[in-house]
N, C-alpha and C positions, 0 to 999 in steps of 0.2 A: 301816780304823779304824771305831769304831763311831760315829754322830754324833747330837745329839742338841737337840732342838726342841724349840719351848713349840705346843702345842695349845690355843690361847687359846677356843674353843669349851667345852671340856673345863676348864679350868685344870688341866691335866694335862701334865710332861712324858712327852716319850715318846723311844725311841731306836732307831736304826733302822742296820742296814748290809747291805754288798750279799752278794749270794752268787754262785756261777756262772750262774744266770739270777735276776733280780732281785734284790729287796730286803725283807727283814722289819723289820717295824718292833712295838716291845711298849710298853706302859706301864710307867714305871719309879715314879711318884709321881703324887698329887694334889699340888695346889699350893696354900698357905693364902692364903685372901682376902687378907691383908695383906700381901701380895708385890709389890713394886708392878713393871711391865713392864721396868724396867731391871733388875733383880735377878734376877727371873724369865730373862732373854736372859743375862745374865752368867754365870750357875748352867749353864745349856746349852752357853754358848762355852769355860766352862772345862772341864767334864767333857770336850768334845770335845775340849779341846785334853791333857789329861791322857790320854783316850787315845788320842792320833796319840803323844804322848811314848812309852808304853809298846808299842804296836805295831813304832816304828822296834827297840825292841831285838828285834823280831824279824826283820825285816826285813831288820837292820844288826847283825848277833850279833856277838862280839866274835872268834870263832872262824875268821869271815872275814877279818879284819884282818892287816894283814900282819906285828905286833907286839905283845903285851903285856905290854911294858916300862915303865916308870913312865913317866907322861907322855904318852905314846903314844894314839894311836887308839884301838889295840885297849883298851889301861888304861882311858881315858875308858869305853868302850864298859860294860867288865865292872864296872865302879865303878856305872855307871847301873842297870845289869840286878843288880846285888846290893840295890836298894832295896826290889826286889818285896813281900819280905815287911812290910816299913812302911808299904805307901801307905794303906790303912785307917788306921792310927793315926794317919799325918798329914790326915787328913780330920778322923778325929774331934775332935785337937786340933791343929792348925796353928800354925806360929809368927805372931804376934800383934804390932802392933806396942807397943811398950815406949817410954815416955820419948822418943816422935818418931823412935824409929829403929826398922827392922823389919830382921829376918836372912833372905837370900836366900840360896837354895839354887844350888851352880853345878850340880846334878845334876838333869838337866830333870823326868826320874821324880819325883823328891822336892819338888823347887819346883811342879812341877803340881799336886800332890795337896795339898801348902797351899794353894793358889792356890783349890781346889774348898773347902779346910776352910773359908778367910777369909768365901767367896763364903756359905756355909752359917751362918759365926758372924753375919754380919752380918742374915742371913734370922730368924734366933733363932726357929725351929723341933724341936724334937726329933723327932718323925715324919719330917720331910721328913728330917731328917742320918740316920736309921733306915734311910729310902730307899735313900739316895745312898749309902749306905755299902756296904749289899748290892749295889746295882748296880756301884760299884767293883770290888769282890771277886769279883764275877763275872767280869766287863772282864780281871781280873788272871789269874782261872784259865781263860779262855778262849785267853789270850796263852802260857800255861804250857801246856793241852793242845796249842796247833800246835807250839809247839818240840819236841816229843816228837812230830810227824809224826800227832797226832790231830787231827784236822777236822771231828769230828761237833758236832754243837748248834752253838752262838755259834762254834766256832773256824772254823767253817766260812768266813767272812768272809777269810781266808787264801789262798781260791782267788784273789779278787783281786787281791794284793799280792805284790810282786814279791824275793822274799829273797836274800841274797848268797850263801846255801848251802844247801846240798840236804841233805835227809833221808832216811836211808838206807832208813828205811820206808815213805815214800814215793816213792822212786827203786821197789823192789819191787816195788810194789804196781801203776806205769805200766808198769813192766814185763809184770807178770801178764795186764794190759788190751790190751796190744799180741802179748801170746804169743796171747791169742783170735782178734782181730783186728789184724792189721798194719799194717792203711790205718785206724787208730786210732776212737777210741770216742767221744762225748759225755763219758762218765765224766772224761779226762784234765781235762778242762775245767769242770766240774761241780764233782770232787769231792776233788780232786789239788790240790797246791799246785805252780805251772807250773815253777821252776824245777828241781825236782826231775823234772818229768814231762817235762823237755827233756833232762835224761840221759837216761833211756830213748829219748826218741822220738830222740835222737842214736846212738843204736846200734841202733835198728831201721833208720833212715835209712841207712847205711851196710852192713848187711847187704842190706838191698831192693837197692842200688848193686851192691854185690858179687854178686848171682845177675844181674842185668841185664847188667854189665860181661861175663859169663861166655857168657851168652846172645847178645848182639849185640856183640860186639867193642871196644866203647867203653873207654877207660877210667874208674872209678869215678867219679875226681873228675869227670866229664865225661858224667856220666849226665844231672845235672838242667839243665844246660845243654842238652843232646842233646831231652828231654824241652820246654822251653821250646819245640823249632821247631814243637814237634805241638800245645800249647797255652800261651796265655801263662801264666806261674807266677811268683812270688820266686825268683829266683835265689842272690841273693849268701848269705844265710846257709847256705841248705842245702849249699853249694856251696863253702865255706868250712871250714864242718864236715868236709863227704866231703877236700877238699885234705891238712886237720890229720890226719885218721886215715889218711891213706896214708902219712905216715913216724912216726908218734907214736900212743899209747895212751893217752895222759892224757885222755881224754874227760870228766870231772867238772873238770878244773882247766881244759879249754879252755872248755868250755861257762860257767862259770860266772865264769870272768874277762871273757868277753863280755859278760855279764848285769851284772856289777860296773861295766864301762866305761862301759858304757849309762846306769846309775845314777847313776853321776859325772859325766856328762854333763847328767843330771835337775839335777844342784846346782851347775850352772853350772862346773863342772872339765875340763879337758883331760885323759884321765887315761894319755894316750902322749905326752909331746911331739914324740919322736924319729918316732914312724909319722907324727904331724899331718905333721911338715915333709915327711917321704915323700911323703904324700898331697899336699901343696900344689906340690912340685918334679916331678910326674909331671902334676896338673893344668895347671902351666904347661907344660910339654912339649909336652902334646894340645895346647892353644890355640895354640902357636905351630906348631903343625905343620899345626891341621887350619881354625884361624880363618880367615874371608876377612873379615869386621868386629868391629868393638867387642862387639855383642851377642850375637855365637856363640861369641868368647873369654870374654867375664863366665860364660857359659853354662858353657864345658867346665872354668872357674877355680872350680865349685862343688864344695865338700867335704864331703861328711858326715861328722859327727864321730864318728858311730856305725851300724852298716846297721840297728840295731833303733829298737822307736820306746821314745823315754826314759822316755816317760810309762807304759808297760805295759811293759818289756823281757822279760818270763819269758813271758808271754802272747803276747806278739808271736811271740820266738821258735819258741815251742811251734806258732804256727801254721806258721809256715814252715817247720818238720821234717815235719809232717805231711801239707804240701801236697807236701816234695818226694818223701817217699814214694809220695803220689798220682803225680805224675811218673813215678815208677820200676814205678809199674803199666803209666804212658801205654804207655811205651819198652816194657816187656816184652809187650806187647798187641800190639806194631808185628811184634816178630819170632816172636810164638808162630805154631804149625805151626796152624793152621785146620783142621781135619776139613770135608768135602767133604758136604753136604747136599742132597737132594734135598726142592726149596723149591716151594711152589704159594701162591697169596695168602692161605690161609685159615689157613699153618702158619710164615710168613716170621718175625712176630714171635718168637713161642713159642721156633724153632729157633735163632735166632741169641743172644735171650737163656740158652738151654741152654748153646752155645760159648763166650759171654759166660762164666757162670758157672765152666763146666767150666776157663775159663783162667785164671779170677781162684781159683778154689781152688787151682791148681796153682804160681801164683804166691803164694798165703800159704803152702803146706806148703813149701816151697824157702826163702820168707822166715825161716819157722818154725826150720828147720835149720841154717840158716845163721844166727841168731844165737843159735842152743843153743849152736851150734858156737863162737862165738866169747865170751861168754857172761862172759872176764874181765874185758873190756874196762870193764864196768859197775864195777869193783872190790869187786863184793858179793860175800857167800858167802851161802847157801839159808838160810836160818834153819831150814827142817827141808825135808827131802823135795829132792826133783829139782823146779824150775823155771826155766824158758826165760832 
C-alpha cells in the first residue's frame, strides 16, 4: 500500500511505497498555510488508510473466495471492488453530515474515500482537493494495472504484497525467468508479484527433484531433506510441496491454499481446525514419548499454525522453493561423475571452477527438460510460441 506523510520542512505532502528493493517516495501537493498540524496528519492517515482499503481488494480478490453468493465473502469482496469507479467522486463530494446525522458506508472502498472527501471539505481548499484527487485516481489505476498482472510504474508496490491468487501472466513470465535460469533470478523478486512466482518456482522445484531422484536414487519427495545433510536449508515447505506433486497435479490450488492459510493466520483465524487438532494430538504423542521434564514437553507441545511466515507468506514462500532448488543442485553436485584433472597450484582454482561450471550447466539443461517435459502441471497454455 502506498503511505503517505506530512514533510513539515516543505509543507508538503508526500507519498511513498516499497518496491522489491526499497522505497520511492513523490510529492503529491503543497500544503496551504492554513492547514493547521492536525488536519494536515489526518489528510495523510486517511489517504493511507483509503489505500490499504483499495489494495486489500487485490490482495483479497473476490475470485479467491470460496463463494459469491449474497452474503458471502466472496459477495462482500466483489461488492467492495465494484466501487472503484466512484472513489474520485467520493472524494470530490463526500457524504456530509446533515441535521446531526452523517451516512456511513459498510463498503470500506467507499467509506474511505469520504473519509479523504470530509478530511479535504474541512481543509477548504480547492488546489489541495485538485491534488488528492489525482493522486487518488492514480492509487486506483495503479491497483487496476497489478490485477491485470502489470507491475510497471506505481503497480510495482505489488512485489511486496502477498495476494490470494495468481496471475496467469505472471505465473508466465517466472516461468520464462526460471527456463533461463533454474536456481532462479533477482527478477522473481524484484519484479514479479510472489505468489504467482511460487507457481512457477513450484514446478521448477519439482522437476530439479525429479532429475536428482533419477541421478542418486532418492526419492523426490526426499530430495530436499537428503540435500539438508550436505548444508542446512528450510525444509518443510519445499518438501511439502515435492510430497503434494507426487500423487496430485493441482499445483496452483496447493500452492495457493497455503498462501491463503498463512493469510488467515495474519487475521488471527485458524483456517484448518481438523489438521490444528492433528497437529496438537501428534505434538502430545512426541512429548509423551520423547519428554524427560516439563520443559522439553512445552518444547515438543509447540505448533505452528502455518510453516510460512504470516506476515510475508508469498515472499516467504518463494524463498524456500528457491533455496530448495539450490538444494537440488547441492545433491546433484554430490553424485555427478567428476572428470579427472591434472592440477599444479598455479591452475587448482581455474580447473575446478571449469567442473564446477561444466556440472552446473548440465544440471540446468536436464532441469530445462524436464520441466518442458512436464510443462501442464503449470495449467497454462503459450500465449504464442513454444515456452518452457
Amino acid at each position: 500500500m502506498t503511505r503517505y506523510a506530512i514533510d513539515e520542512a516543505r509543507d508538503e505532502m508526500v507519498a511513498t511505497w516499497d518496491t522489491g528493493y526499497g522505497a520511492v517516495a513523490i510529492t503529491v501537493a503543497g500544503l496551504p498555510a492554513a492547514l493547521d498540524p492536525r488536519q494536515r496528519l489526518a489528510l495523510a492517515a486517511e489517504l493511507s488508510g483509503l489505500s490499504k482499503a483499495l489494495w486489500r481488494c487485490y490482495t483479497h480478490p473476490a475470485s479467491a473466495a470460496d463463494s459469491l453468493e449474497v452474503n458471502t465473502e466472496g459477495w462482500r469482496r466483489q461488492q467492495t471492488r465494484s466501487r472503484f469507479a466512484e472513489v474520485a467522486d467520493h472524494v470530490r463530494r463526500p457524504n456530509l453530515p446533515q441535521d446531526g446525522t452523517l451516512i456511513v458506508s459498510y463498503n470500506p472502498v467507499e467509506e474511505r474515500a469520504n473519509r479523504v472527501g470530509r478530511t479535504l471539505h474541512a481543509a477548504n481548499s480547492p488546489d489541495l482537493t485538485t491534488a488528492v484527487v489525482a493522486e487518488v485516481e492514480a492509487e486506483v489505476s495503479a491497483v487496476e494495472k497489478a490485477e491485470l498482472g502489470d507491475l510497471s510504474g506505481r503497480s510495482i508496490q505489488a512485489v511486496q504484497l502477498t495476494r490470494q491468487d495468481a496471475s496467469p501472466v505472471q505465473v508466465v513470465v517466472a516461468n520464462e525467468i526460471l527456463a533461463r535460469n533454474p536456481l532462479g533470478g533477482d527478477e522473481l523478486f524484484l519484479d514479479l508479484d510472489p505468489t504467482s512466482a511460487c507457481i512457477a518456482a513450484a514446478h521448477w522445484l519439482k522437476a530439479a527433484a525429479d532429475v536428482v531422484s533419477r541421478k542418486s536414487g532418492h526419492p523426490a519427495s526426499e530430495i530436499v531433506l537428503e540435500a539438508d545433510n550436505i548444508h542446512a536449508i528450510p525444509v518443510s515447505t519445499p518438501t511439502d510441496v515435492l510430497e503434494l506433486l507426487e500423487v496430485t497435479e493441482s499445483l496452483t490450488e496447493f500452492v495457493t491454499t497455503m498462501i491463503r492459510d498463512a493469510m488467515a493466520v495474519a487475521d488471527g483465524h485458524v483456517p484448518d481446525v481438523d489438521a490444528l487438532r492433528e497437529k496438537l494430538d501428534d505434538a502430545d504423542e512426541l512429548a509423551e514419548k520423547y519428554a524427560d521434564d516439563e520443559s522439553t514437553a512445552a518444547e515438543l507441545r509447540k505448533v505452528r499454525l502455518t510453516p510460512l511466515d504470516p506476515q510475508r507468506p508469498a515472499r516467504d514462500m518463494l524463498e524456500d522453493l528457491l533455496t530448495g532448488i539450490q538444494g537440488c543442485w547441492l545433491l546433484y553436485y554430490e553424485y555427478a561423475e567428476h572428470r579427472d584433472v591434472d592440477l599444479n597450484d598455479d591452475e587448482d582454482d581455474a580447473a575446478l571452477d571449469e567442473i564446477d561450471n561444466e556440472i552446473k550447466t548440465a544440471f540446468c539443461n536436464e532441469v530445462r527438460e524436464e520441466a518442458k517435459s512436464q510443462r501442464q502441471r503449470l495449467g497454462l497454455e503459450p500465449a504464442s510460441g513454444e515456452w518452457m
